[in-house]
C-alpha positions in Angstrom: 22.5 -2.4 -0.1 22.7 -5.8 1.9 22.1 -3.3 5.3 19.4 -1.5 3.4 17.1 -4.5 3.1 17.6 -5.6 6.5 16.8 -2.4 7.7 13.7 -2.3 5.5 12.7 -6.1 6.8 13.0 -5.0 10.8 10.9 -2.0 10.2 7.9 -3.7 9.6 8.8 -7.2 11.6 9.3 -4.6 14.4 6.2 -2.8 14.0 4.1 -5.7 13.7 5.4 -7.2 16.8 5.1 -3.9 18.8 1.7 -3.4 17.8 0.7 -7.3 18.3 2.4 -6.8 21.9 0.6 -4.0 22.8 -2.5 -6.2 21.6 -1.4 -8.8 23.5 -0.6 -6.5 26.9 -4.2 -4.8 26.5 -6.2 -8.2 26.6 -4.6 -9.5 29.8 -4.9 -6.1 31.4 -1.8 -4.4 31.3 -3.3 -1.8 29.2 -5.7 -0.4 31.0 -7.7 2.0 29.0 -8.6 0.2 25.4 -10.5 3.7 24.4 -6.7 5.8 24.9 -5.2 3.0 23.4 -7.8 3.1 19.8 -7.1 7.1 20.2 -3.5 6.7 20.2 -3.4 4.2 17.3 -5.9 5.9 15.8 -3.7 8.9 15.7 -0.5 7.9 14.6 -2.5 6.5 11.3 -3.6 10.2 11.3 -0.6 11.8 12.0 1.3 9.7 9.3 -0.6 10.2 6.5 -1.9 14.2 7.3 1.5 15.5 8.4 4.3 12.9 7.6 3.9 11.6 4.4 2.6 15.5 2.7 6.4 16.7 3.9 8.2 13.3 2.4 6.1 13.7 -1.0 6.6 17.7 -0.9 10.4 17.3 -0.5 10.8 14.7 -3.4 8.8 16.9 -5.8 11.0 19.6 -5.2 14.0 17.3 -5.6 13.3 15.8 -9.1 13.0 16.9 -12.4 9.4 16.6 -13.8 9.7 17.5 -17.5 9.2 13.9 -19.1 6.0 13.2 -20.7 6.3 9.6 -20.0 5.3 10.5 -16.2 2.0 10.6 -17.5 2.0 6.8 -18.0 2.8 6.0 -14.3 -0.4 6.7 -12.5 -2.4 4.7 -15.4 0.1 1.8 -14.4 -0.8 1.8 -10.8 -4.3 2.0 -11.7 -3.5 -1.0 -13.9 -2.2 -3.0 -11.3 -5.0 -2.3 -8.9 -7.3 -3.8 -11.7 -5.6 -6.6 -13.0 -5.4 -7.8 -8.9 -8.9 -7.6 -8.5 -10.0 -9.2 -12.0 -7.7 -12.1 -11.3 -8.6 -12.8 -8.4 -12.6 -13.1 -8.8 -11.4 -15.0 -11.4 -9.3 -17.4 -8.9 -12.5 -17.4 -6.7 -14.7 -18.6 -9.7 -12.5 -21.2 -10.3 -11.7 -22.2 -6.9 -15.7 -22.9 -6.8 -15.8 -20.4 -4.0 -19.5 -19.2 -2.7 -19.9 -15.3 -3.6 -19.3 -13.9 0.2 -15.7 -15.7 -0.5 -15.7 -14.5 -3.7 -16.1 -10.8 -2.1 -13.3 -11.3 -0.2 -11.1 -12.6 -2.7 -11.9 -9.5 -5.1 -10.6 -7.1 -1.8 -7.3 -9.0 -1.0 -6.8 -8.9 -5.0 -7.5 -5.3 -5.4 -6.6 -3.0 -1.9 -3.1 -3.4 -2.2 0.1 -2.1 0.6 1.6 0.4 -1.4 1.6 3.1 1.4 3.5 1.8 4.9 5.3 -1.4 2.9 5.8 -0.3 -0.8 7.1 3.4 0.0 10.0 2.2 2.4 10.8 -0.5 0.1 11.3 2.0 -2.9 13.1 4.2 -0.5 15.3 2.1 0.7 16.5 0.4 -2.6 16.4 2.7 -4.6 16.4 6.2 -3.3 14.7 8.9 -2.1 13.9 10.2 -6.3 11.6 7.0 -5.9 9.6 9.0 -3.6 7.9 11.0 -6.7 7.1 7.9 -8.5 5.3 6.0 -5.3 3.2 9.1 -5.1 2.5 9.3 -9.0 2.0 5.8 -9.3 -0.7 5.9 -6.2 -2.3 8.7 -7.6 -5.4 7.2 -8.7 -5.6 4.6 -6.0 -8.0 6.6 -3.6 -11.1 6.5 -6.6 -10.4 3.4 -7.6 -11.1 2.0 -4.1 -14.2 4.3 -3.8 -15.6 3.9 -7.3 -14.9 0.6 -8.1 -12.9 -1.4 -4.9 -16.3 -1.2 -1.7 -18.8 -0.8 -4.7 -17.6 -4.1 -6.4 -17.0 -6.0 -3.1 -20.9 -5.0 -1.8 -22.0 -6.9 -4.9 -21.0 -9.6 -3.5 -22.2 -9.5 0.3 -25.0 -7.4 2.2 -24.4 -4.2 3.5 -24.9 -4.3 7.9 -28.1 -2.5 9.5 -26.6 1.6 9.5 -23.8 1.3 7.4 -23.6 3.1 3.7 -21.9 2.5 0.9 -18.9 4.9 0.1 -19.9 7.3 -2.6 -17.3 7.6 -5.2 -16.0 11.3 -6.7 -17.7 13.1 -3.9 -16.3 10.6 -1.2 -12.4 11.2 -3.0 -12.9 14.8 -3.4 -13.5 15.1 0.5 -10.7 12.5 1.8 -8.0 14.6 3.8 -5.2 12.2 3.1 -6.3 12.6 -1.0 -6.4 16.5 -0.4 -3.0 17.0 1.4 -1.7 14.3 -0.9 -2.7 16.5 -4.2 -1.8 19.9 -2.0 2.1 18.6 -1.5 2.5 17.3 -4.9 1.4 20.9 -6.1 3.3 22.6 -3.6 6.9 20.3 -4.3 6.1 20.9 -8.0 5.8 24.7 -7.9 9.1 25.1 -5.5 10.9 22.5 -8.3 9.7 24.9 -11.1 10.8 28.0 -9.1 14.3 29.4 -8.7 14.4 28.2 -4.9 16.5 25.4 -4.5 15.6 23.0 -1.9 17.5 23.6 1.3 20.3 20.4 2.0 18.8 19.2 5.6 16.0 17.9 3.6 18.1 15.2 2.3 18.8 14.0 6.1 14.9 14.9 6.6 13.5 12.0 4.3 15.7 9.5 5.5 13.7 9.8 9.0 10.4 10.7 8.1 9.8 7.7 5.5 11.0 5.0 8.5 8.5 6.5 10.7 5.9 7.2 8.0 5.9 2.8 8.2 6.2 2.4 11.9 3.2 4.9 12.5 1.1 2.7 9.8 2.7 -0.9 10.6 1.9 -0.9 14.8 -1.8 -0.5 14.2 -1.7 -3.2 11.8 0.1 -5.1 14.1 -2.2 -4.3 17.0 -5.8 -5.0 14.8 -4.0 -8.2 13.5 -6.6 -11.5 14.2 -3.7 -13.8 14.2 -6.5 -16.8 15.4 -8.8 -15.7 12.4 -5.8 -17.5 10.0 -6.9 -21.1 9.1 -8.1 -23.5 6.7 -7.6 -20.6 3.6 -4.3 -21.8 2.2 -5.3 -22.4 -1.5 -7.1 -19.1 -1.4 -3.9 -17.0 0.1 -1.4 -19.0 -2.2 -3.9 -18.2 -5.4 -3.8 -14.0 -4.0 -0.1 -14.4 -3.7 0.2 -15.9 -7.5 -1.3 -13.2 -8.6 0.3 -10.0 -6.4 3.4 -11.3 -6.6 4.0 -12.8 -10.1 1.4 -12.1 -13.0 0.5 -8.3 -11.5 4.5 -7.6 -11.6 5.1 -9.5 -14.8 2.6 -7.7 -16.6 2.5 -3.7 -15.7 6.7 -3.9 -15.8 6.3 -5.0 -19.1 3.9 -2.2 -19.9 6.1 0.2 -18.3 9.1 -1.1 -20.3 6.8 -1.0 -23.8 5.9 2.9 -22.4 9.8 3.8 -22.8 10.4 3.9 -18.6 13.1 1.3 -19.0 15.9 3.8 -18.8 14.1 7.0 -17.7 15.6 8.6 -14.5 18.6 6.1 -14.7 16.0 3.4 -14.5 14.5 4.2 -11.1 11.1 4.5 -12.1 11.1 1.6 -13.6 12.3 -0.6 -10.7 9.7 2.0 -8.3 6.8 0.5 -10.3 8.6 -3.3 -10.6 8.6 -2.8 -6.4 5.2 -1.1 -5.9 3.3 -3.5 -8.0 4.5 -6.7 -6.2 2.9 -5.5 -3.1 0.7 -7.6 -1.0 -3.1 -6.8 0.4 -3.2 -4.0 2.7 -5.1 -3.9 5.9 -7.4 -1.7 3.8 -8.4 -5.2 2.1 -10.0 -5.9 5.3 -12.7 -3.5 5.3 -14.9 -4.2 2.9 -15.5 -7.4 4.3 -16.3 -6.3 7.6 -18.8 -3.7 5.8 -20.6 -5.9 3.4 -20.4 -9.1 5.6 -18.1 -11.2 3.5 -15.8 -13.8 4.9 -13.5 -12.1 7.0 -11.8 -15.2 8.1 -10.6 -15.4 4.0 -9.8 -11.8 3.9 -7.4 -11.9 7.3 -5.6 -14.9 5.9 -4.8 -14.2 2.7 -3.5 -10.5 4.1 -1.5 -12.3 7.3 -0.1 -14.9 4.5 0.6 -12.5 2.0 2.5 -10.5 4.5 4.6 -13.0 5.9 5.2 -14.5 2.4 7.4 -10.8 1.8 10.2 -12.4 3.6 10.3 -14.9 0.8 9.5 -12.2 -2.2 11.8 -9.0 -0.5 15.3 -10.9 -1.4 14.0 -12.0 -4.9 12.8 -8.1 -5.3 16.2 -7.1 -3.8 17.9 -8.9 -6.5 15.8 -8.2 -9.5 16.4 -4.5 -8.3 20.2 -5.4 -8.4 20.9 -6.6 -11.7 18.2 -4.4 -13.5 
């Protein structure tokens, strides 16, 4: 297990750096073309979320047995997580005495949270690839609660730029490829786990490469769009956002899920998925809606570069609570 969280760890130190090097190469000219670099990037984000990630959730739905009622409560937890982030951290703001823009931004780092690229190799890796099907419950609802509450929210508190419109919310979801295929393999891997087919053994071996490169293809754009010289003068602002992700979000929707009954349901791995997933930091999702409704950016970068870095602290206590649970 030792090797499995170091493995985890250099994925996405490794992807960072490679994607901040190719940063790095392209603004003193080694890169020639910065348009084929954006198109590159820009697909491998596509590529891992169209074609990768549909064929990991597919083959986990096929693999585990979906005949628990209680699965209903997981998707209602990773909604609750989303929410309580986002409440708590206005609320930080408000205290903190910050001025609405900050505000705005403090709301986004609270509420668009990694669980794609960071929380899905964590689960894999610690617990199995049966964690697969409770990642993808558990981020069920996360695409509408971005779209009707996440930008809608966060515009409230900055101005929308000259050209730019707000996202509309079931229409918006509804039309969102990555939401589509997402539904499409989860009904597909359900049907083929109800049917008499059993899923063929390679897929096993398939998993265990796809989910590594599912992060790598999500983590090297990250690294590349990373403004390391936006990150100053926000500590008490990152270090309120990490509170929050990291302690009182986990606290409370485990304990929810352990009042639901999931304590011991699929030998406890669902539990310990949603314990992972719900510790997550901002994604790089957390920066858009600043640069959309003109909130402070420099806030939003911080807290998402401090957050990150802080998972070298918060993986090994994650490890061990996974451990001993």
């Amino acid at each position: 297990m030792i090797g499995n969280f170091l493995f985890a760890l250099s994925i996405i130190i490794i992807g960072l750096l490679f994607g901040r090097g190719l940063r790095v190469l392209l603004d003193k000219g080694k890169i020639e073309s910065a348009a084929k670099m954006h198109w590159i990037l820009k697909n491998c984000t596509m590529s891992a979320l169209l074609v990768v990630n549909p064929l990991i959730i597919l083959g986990a739905f096929w693999f585990v047995e979906m005949d628990d009622i209680r699965l209903m409560y997981i998707p209602i937890l990773g909604a609750l997580s989303l929410g309580i982030g986002g409440v708590l951290a206005l609320y930080a703001a408000k205290l903190l005495k910050l001025s609405r823009k900050k505000q705005g931004a403090m709301f986004a780092s609270g509420t668009f949270t990694n669980l794609g690229s960071f929380g899905a190799l964590f689960c894999f890796v610690f617990l199995g690839e049966a964690s697969l099907v409770f990642v993808a419950l558990f981020r069920l609802f996360e695409d509408l609660i971005y779209y009707a509450v996440g930008f809608p929210v966060a515009q409230s508190y900055g101005d929308r730029q000259k050209g730019t419109k707000p996202p509309s919310v079931l229409s918006k979801v509804m039309r969102n490829p990555f939401f589509i295929v997402t539904i499409v393999a989860i009904g597909i891997g359900g049907a083929l786990n109800a049917s008499p087919i059993d899923r063929p053994e390679f897929y096993i071996h398939l998993n265990s490469l796809l989910v590594p490169i599912f992060t790598i293809l999500l983590v090297v754009p990250t690294g590349f769009n990373l403004q390391v010289t936006k990150v100053k003068g926000f500590l008490k602002e990152s270090l309120s956002i990490a509170s929050i992700k990291y302690v009182i979000v986990p606290v409370t929707v485990t304990f929810c899920a352990f009042l639901f009954g999931l304590k011991e349901y699929y030998e406890g791995i669902a539990f310990k998925t949603i314990l992972i997933l719900s510790a997550m930091p901002p994604g790089f999702t957390s920066l858009v809606p600043p640069q959309l409704f003109n909130l402070d950016k420099d806030l939003a970068n911080s807290s998402w570069f401090i957050n990150t870095i802080l998972l070298i602290v918060v993986l090994p206590v994650l490890f061990l609570i996974v451990m001993i649970l």
